[in-house]
DOZA-410606 format. One record per residue (C-alpha): x, y, z; residue number from 1. Coordinates in steps of 0.05 Angstrom, whole numbers, always signed. Example, Ala and Ser with C-alpha at 12.3 -4.5 7.8 and 13.67 -1.06 7.14 Angstrom:
# DOZA-410606
+--------+--------+--------+------+
|      u |      v |      w | resi |
+--------+--------+--------+------+
|   +246 |    -90 |   +156 |    1 |
|   +273 |    -21 |   +143 |    2 |
+--------+--------+--------+------+
***
This chain:
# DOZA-410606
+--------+--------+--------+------+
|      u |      v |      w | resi |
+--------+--------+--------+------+
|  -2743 |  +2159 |  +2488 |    1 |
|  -2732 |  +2231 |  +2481 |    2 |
|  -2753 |  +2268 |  +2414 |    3 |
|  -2728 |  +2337 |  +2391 |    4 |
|  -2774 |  +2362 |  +2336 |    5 |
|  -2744 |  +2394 |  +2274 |    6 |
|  -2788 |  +2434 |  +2226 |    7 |
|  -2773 |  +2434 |  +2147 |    8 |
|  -2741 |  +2497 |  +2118 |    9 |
|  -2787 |  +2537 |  +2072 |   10 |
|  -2747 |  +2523 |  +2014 |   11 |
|  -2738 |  +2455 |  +2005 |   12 |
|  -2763 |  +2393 |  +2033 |   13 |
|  -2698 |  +2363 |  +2060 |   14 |
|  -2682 |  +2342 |  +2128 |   15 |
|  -2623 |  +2360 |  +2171 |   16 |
|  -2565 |  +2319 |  +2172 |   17 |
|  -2552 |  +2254 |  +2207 |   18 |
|  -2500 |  +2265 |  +2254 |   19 |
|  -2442 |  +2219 |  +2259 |   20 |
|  -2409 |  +2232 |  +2327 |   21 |
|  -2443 |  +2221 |  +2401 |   22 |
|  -2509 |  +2260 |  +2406 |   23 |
|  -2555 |  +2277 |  +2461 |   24 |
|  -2627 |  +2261 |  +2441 |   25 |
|  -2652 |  +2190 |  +2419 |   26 |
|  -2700 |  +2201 |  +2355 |   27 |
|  -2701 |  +2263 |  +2312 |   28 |
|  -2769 |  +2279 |  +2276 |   29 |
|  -2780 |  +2324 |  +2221 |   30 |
|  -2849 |  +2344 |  +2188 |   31 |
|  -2850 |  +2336 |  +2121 |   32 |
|  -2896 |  +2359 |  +2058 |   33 |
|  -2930 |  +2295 |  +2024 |   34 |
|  -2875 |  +2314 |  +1971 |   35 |
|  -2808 |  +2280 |  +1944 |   36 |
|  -2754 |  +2299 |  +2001 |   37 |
|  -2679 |  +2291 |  +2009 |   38 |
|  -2641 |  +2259 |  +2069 |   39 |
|  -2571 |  +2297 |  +2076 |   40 |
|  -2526 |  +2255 |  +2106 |   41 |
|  -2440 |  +2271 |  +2120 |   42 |
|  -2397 |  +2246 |  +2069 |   43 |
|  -2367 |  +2187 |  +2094 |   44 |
|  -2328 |  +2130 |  +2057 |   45 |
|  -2378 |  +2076 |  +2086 |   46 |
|  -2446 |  +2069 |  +2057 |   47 |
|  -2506 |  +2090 |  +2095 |   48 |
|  -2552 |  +2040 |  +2112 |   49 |
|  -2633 |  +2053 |  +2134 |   50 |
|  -2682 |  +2012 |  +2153 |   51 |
|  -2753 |  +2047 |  +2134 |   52 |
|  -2806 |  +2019 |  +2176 |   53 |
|  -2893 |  +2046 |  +2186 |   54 |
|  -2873 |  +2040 |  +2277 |   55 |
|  -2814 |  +2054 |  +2313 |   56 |
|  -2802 |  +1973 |  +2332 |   57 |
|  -2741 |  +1993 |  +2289 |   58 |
|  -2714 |  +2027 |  +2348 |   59 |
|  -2686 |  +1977 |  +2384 |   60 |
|  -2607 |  +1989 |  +2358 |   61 |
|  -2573 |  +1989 |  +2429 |   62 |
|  -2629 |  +1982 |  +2486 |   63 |
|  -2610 |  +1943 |  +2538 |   64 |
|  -2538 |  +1953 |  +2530 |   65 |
|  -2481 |  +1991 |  +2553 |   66 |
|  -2445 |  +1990 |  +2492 |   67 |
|  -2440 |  +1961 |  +2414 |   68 |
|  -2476 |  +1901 |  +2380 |   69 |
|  -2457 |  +1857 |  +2328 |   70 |
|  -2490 |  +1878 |  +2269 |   71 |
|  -2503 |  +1805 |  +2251 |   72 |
|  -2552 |  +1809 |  +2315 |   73 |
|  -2600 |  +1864 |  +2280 |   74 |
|  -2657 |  +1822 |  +2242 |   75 |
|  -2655 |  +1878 |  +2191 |   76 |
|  -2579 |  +1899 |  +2180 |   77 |
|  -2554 |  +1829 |  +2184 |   78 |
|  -2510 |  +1807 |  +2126 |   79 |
|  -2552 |  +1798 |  +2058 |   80 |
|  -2606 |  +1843 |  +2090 |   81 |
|  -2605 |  +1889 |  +2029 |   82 |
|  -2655 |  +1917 |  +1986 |   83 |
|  -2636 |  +1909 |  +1919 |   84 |
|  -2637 |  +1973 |  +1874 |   85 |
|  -2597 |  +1997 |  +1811 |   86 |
|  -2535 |  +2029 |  +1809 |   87 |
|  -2561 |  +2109 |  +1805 |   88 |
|  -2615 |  +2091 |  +1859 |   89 |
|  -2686 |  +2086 |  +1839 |   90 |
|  -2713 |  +2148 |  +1899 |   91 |
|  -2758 |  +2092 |  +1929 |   92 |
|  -2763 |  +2098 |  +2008 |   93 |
|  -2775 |  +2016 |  +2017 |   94 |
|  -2808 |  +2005 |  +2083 |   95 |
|  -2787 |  +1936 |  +2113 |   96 |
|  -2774 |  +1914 |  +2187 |   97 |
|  -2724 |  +1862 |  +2169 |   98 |
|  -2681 |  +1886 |  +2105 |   99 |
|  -2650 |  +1956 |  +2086 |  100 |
|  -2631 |  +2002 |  +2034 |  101 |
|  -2556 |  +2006 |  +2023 |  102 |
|  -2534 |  +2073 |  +1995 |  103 |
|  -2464 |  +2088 |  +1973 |  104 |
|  -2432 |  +2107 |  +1903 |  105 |
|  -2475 |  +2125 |  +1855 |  106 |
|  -2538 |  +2119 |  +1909 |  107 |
|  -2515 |  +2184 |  +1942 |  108 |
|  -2514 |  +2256 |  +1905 |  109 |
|  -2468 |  +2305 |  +1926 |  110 |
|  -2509 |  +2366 |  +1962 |  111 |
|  -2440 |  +2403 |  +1983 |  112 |
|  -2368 |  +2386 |  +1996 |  113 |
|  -2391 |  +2364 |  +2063 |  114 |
|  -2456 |  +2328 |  +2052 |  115 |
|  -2497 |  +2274 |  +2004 |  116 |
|  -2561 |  +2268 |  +1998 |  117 |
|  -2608 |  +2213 |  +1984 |  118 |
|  -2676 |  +2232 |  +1948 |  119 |
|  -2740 |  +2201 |  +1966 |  120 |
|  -2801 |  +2205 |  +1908 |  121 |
|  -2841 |  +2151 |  +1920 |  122 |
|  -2851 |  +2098 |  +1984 |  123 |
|  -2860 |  +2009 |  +1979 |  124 |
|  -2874 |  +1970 |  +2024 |  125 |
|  -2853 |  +1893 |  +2025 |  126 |
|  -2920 |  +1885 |  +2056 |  127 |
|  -2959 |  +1915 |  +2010 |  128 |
|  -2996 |  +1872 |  +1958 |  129 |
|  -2974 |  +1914 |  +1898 |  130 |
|  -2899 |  +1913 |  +1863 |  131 |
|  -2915 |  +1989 |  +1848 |  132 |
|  -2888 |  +2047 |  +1897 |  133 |
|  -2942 |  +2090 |  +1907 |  134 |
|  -2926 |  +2172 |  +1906 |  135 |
|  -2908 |  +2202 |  +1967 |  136 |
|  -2964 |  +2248 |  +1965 |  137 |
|  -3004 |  +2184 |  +1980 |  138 |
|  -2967 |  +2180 |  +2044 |  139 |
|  -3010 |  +2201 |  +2112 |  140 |
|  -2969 |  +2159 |  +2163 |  141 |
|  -2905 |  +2173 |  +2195 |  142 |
|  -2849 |  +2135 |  +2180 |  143 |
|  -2796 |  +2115 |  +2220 |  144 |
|  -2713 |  +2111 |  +2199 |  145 |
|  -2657 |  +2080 |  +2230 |  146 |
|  -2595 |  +2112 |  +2196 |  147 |
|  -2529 |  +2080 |  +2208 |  148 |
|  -2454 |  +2073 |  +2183 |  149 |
|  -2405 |  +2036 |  +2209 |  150 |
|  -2350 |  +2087 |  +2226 |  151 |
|  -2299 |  +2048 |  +2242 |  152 |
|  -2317 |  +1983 |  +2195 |  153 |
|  -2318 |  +1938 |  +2255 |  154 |
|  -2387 |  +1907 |  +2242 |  155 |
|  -2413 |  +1930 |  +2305 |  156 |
|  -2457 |  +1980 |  +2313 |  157 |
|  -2440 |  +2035 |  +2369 |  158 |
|  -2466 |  +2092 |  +2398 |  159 |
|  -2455 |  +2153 |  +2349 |  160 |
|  -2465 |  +2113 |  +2283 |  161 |
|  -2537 |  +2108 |  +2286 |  162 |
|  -2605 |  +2167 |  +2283 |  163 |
|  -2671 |  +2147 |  +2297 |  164 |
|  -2710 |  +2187 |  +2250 |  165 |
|  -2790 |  +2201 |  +2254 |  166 |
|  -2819 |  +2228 |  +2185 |  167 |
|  -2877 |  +2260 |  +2206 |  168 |
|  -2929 |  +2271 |  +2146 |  169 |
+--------+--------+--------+------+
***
């Protein structure tokens, strides 16, 4: 898998914008503070969907194939795969290999008339013994995204609607 490394600007923890046309490297990774961040993402009318994992078995989207899969066949963007939160988003990063967040509306922020952001505080695991997020200043091991709208709203998931995202701490 190739990687193309992206450093943080020197402003603001916020990481560069999922792409959402055909791109030519597999996994992005960004090196982050142990601070809240932002994910900037292109407006779209679809929500954006992530699956926050601790390894990159999350990056599995398309391999072996030639061209789309069902979405039904990904254990963790299946149907009724979400993670529940409230309405204005809560800025937990939950970290599960078979469920994901599901951020449109209210979830997303407006960062400019071409991009939302989402805004990370705190990180859970559905693992982890404790119902409490812990800050992510506590966080010392990367993380690992897979970003993905549905373009075209066929419930498939094709080349182009998906990054692979390494948050390296």
């Amino acid at each position: 898998m190739k990687d193309r490394r992206l450093r943080e600007g020197k402003s603001k923890n916020a990481m560069f914008p999922v792409r959402s046309s055909a791109y030519e490297w597999e996994s992005v990774r960004v090196s982050l503070k142990r601070e809240p961040f932002e994910i900037r993402i292109p407006k779209h009318k679809r929500a954006v969907q992530i699956c926050a994992w601790t390894d990159d078995s999350i990056f599995q989207l398309t391999e072996g194939l030639s061209n789309a899969r069902p979405r039904s066949e990904v254990q963790f963007y299946r149907p009724g795969t979400g993670l529940a939160d409230s309405e204005y988003y809560s800025a937990i990063l939950k970290l599960s290999n078979d469920a994901h967040m599901y951020l449109t509306g209210n979830r997303l922020a407006s960062a400019s008339p071409e991009f939302d952001r989402a805004y990370f505080a705190t990180v859970w695991s559905a693992t982890d013994d404790s119902d409490a997020p812990k800050p992510m200043k506590q966080q010392t091991e990367d993380l690992f995204l897979t970003v993905y709208v549905d373009l075209d709203d066929d419930e498939y998931i094709d080349r182009g609607e998906f990054e692979y995202v390494v948050l390296d701490f």
